[in-house]
DOKERO-312771 format. One record per residue: y, x, z of N, C-alpha, C in turn. Coordinates in steps of 0.05 Angstrom, whole numbers, plus 5000, padded with zeros to 4 digits. Layout:
BEGIN
YXZYXZYXZ;...
REM end
This chain:
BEGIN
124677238116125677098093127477278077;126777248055128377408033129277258008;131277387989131677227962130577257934;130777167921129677297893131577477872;130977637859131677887851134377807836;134577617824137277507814139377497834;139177307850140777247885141577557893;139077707890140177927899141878147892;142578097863143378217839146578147840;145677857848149477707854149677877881;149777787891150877997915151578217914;149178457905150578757896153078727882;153878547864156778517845158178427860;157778157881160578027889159978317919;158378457922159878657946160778887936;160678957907162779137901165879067902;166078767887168278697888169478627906;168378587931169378497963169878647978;169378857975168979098004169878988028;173078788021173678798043172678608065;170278508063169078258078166178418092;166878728090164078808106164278818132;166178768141166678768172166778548181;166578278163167578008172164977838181;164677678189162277408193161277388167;163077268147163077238121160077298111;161177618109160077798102156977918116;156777828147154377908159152777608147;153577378144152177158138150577158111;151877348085151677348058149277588057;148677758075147677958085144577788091;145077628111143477458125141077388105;142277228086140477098064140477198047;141177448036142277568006141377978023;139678008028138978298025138278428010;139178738003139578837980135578827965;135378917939133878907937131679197956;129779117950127779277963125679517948;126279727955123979867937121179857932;119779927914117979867906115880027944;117380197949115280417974116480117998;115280208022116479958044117480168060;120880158049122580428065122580408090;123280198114123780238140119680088152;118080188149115080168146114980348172;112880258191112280468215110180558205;109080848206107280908189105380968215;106081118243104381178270105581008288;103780978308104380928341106181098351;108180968364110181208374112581048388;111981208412115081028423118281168419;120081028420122380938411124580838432;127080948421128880918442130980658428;131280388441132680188446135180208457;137380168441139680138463140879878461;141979688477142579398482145179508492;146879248471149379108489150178878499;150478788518151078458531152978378515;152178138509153377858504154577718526;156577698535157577558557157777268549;158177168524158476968520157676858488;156776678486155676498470157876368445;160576298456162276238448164576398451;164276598427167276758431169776578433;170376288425173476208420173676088452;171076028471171575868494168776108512;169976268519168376418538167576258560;168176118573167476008594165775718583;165475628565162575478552159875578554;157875458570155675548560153775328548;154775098558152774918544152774758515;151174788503150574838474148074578465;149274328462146474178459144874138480;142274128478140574238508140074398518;141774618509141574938519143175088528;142675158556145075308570144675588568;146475668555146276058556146176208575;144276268575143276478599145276828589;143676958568144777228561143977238530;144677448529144477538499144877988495;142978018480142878248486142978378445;144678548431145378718411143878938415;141878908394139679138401140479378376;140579618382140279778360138180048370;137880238349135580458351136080618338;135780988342135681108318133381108303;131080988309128781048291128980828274;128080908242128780818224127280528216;124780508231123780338233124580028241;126980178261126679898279129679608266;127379448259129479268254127778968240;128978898224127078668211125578488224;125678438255124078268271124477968266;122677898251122277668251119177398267;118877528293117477348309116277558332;117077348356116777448381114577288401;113177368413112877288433112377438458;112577268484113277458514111377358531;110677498554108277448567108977228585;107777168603108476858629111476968644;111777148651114077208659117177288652;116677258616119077298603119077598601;118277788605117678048610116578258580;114278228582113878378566113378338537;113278358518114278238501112478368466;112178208446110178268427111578228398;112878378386114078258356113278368347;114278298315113078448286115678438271;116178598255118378688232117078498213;118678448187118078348158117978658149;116578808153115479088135112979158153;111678988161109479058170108979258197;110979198216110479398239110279238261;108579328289109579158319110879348333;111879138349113479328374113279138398;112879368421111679268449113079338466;113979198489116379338500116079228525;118579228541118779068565122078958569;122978718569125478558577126778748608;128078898610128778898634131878728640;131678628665132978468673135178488697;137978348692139178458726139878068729;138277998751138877808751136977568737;138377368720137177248705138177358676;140177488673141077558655139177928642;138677848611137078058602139978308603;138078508608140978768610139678998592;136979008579135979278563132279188564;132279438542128779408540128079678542;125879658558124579918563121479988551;120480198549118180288545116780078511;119780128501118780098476117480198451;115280138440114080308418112780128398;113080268381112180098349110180208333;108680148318105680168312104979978285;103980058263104179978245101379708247;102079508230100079318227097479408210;094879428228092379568210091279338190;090479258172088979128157085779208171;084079118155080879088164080579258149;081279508145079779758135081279928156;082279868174084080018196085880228187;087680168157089680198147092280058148;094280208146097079988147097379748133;097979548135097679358111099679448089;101279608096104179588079102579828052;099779858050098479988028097979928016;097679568019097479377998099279347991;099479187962100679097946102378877960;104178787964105978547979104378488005;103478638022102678558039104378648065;106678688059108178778080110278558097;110578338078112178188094111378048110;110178098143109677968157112277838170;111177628164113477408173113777198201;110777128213109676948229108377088243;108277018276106877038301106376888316;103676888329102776638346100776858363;100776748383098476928414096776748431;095076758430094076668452092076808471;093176958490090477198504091077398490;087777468483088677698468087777568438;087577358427087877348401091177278384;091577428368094177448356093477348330;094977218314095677148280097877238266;097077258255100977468242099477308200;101777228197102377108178103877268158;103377298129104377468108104777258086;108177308078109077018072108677048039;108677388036108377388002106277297988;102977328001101677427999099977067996;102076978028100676838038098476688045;097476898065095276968080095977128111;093676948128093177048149091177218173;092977458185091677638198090177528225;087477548232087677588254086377838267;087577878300087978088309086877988342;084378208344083278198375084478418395;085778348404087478568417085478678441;083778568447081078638466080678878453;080578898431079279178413081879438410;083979458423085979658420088679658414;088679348418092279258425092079278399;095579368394096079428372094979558344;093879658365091279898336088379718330;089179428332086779318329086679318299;084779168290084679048256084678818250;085578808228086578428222084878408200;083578218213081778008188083077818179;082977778147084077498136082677318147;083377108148082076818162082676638133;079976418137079376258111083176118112;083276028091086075798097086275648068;086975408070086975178066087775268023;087075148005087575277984091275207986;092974977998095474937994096375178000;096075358022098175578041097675798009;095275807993095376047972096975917956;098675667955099775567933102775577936;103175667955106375627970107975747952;109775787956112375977936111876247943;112276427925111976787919113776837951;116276727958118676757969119376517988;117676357988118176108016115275978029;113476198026111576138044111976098079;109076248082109076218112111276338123;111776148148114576368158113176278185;112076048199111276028227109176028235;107775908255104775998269105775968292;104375688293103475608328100075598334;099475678358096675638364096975408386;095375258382095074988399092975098419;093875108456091775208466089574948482;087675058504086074818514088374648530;086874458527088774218548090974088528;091374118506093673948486092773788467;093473658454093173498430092673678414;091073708390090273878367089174208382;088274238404087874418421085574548400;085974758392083375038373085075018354;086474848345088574808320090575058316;090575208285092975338279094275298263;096875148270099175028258100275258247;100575178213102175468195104675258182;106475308182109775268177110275368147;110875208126112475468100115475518107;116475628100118875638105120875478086;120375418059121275108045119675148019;116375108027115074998008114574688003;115174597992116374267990113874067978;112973897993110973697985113273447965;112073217951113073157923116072947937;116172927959118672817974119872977983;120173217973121673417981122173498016;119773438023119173598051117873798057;117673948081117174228083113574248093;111274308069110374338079108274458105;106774388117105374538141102774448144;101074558156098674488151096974628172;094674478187092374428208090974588197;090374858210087875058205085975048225;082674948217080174968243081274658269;080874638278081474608307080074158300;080674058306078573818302079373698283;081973738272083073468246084773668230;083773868214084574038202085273868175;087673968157088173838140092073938143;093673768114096273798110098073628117;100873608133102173468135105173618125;107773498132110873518122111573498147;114173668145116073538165118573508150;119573318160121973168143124273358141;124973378122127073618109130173468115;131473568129133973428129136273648124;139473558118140773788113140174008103;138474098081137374288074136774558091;136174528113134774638132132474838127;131474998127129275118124127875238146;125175158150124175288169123475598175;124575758198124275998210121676068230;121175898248119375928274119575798286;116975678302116575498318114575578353;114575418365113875448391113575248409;110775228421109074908437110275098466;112074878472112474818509109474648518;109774748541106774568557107474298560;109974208553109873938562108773788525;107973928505107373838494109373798462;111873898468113473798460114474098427;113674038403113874268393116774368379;118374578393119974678381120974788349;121374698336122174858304125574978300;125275248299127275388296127375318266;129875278263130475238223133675318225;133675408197135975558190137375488157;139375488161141475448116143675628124;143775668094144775838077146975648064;150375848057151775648054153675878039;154975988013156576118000159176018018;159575818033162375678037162875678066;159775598079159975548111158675848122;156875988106155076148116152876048131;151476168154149376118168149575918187;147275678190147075548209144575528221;143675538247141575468250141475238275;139075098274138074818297135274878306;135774758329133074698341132274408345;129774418325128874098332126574068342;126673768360124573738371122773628366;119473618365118273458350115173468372;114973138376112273148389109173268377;107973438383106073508384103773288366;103773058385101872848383102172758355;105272708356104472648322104672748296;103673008305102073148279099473078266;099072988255095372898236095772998217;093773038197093573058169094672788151;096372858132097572668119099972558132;101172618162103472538178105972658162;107972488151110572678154112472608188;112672948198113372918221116372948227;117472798246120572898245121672858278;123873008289124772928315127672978314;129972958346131272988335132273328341;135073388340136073678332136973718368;136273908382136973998410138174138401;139374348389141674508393142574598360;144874708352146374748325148374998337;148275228316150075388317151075488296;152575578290154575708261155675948273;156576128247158176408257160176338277;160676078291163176088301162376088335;159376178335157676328363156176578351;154876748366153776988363151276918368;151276778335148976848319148176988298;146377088286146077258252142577058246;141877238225139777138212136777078237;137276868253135876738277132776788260;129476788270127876808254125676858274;126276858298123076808313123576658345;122276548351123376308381120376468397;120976398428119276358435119776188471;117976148486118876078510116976128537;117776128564116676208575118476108608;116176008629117175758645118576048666;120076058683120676168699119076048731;119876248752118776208776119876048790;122175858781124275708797123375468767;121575468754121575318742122675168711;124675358705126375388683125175478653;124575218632124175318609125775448593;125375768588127375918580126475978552;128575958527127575978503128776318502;127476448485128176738473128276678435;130076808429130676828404131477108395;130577148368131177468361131177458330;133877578322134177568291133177818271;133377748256131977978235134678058219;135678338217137678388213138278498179;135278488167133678558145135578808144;135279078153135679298159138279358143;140979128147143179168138145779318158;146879358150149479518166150879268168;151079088155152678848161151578718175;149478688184147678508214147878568240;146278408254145578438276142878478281;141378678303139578498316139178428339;138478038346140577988370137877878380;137577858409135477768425137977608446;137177268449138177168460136376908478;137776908495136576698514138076448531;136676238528137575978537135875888558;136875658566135575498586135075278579;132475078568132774848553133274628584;135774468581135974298598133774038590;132973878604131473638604133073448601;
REM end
C-alpha cells in the first residue's frame, strides 16, 4: 500500500519542518502510510537470484509499557523478530507465507522481488533466518515484471503446493506461478479476472489472495481482497475467482479500516488482517474473523475483531498474515510488515498464538 503523489508531497514539507519526530513512533507511523515518492526506475528491484545476509533482533515483548503482558485479544505472543540487511533489495514485504511447520518460508516485496528463506528457531520463540535469497518476479516472457510499466507492485500472496498467485495492485492483475517448473525462476501467467478487480482504484486495489483448498466451502475458489475499493455502501470490495460460485461480494467496512491480508485456518474460519491511518493516532491494525461459509456472490460479509494494536505495541506498517498448526497443536499466526524501504520503519516478523 502506498499514497498518492499529493499525500506524498505533504509529507516531504511537514518532514522538513519536523526533523525532530524522525526518531519518534509519530514519525515511523507517518512513514507507514505516507512513503516518499518513488522513481520512475524500481530503485530497491532484485534484478538476479542471489542469496543474502539477514540479521534479526528479538522482541522480548509485545507491550513495551507492561513487559510481562502477553495476551492481546485472542492472541498470545509468542516472539517477534527486527529484520534488517545490507542488500539493497531487501525490504517492502508485503505477503508471506510458511510451509506446515512454520519453517520455511515464501514472500514477495511491493517492487517485485521473492525471498526464500528458513525461520530458525530456539525454542518456540523465532531467534533469526537463514539461507536466505531473493530472486526477481519473472513475467511470461521470463523477464522481471518490474520492466513493465506499473507492474511492480506486487502486493498479494496465496500458495497452495506448488501453485502460487501473486497479485499486482496497480495494474490490478493476477500472476500465476508453477513452482513445479523452477521455484522462483518460474513464469507468471496473467489469469482471466472478473472485469470489477480491472476497475479497482490506480492505488487501493488488490492487496489479498486466499486460495480455498479441497475439503472447504468454496474449495478451487480464489478469493481476491481490494485494499479499500468500495462497493456503493461504502464497503470493501472482494470477489470469487473460478472455483463453483464465482462472482462479487463486500465485507463490511467498519472504523475506516482497510484491508492488508488475509488467511483460511482449517477450521474454516477466515482471517483479515486490516489496517488505518490516523495524522493524530497514527497506525492501527485488527484482526477479524469471518466465516468462510458465508461468503457467496452478492454476500456483504462481516465478523467480529480478535485482536487490535496501536504504536503503543511493536507494531509498523503490518501487511501480510499467515498461519500454520504446530506439532503440540497450536494455531500460530506470522505477521511481517513492509517497511516501504524507509529509515523511519521497521521490518518486523512477528508471531502469536490464536487462543480458541
Amino acid at each position: 500500500m502506498s499514497t498518492n503523489p499529493s499525500r506524498r508531497s505533504f509529507l516531504g514539507h511537514a518532514a522538513a519542518g519536523f526533523s525532530f519526530l524522525a526518531t519518534s513512533r509519530l514519525a515511523r507511523a507517518q512513514a507507514a502510510t505516507e512513503p516518499p515518492p518513488r522513481p520512475l526506475q524500481v530503485e530497491h528491484a532484485v534484478t538476479d537470484p542471489v542469496s543474502i545476509e539477514v540479521n534479526a533482533r528479538q522482541i522480548p515483548s509485545f507491550e513495551p509499557r507492561d513487559r510481562s503482558r502477553t495476551r492481546f485479544g485472542s492472541l498470545d505472543y509468542r516472539s517477534g523478530l527486527v529484520l534488517t540487511s545490507p542488500f539493497r533489495g531487501f525490504g517492502g514485504l508485503s505477503g508471506i507465507r510458511l510451509d506446515a511447520r512454520g519453517e520455511r518460508f515464501l514472500a514477495i516485496s511491493d517492487q517485485g522481488g521473492w525471498f526464500t528463506g528458513r525461520i530458525r528457531y530456539s525454542g518456540k520463540a523465532m531467534a533469526g533466518l537463514d539461507d536466505v535469497e531473493a530472486a526477481p518476479l519473472l513475467g511470461a516472457e521470463g523477464r522481471p515484471i518490474t520492466e513493465k510499466r506499473m507492474w511492480w507492485d506486487s502486493e498479494s500472496l496465496t500458495r497452495e503446493g506448488n501453485l502460487v498467485y501473486v497479485g499486482l495492485e496497480r495494474v490490478n492483475q493476477i500472476l500465476r506461478y508453477d513452482f513445479a517448473k523452477g521455484g522462483v525462476r518460474a513464469r507468471g501467467e496473467p489469469i482471466p479476472v472478473p472485469p470489477g478487480v480491472r476497475k479497482l482504484p490506480h492505488n487501493k486495489g488488490l492487496e489479498a489472495l486466499v486460495l480455498v483448498p479441497k475439503g472447504q466451502p468454496l474449495a478451487g475458489s480464489l478469493i481476491a481482497f481490494s485494499e479499500r475499493g468500495l462497493d456503493a455502501d461504502g464497503n470493501l470490495l472482494a470477489f470469487l475467482i473460478g472455483g463453483p460460485t464465482p462472482g462479487q461480494f463486500s465485507v463490511r467496512r467498519t472504523e475506516k479500516f482497510d484491508i492488508s491480508d488475509a488467511v483460511l485456518l482449517p477450521s474454516g474460519e477466515l482471517l483479515i488482517l486490516e489496517r488505518k491511518f490516523s495524522w493524530f493516532t497514527g497506525v492501527d491494525i485488527r484482526i477479524r474473523s469471518i466465516p468462510l461459509k458465508s461468503i457467496a456472490p452478492g454476500a456483504v460479509v462481516d465478523g467480529p475483531a480478535l485482536f487490535k494494536a496501536d504504536l503503543g505495541q511493536e507494531i509498523d506498517n503490518m501487511e501480510g498474515i499467515d498461519a500454520h498448526v504446530t506439532a503440540e497443536g497450536e494455531t500460530v499466526l506470522t505477521l511481517v510488515s513492509d517497511d516501504n524501504f524507509s529509515m523511519l520503519q521497521r521490518t518486523l516478523l512477528l508471531q502469536f498464538t490464536l487462543v480458541e
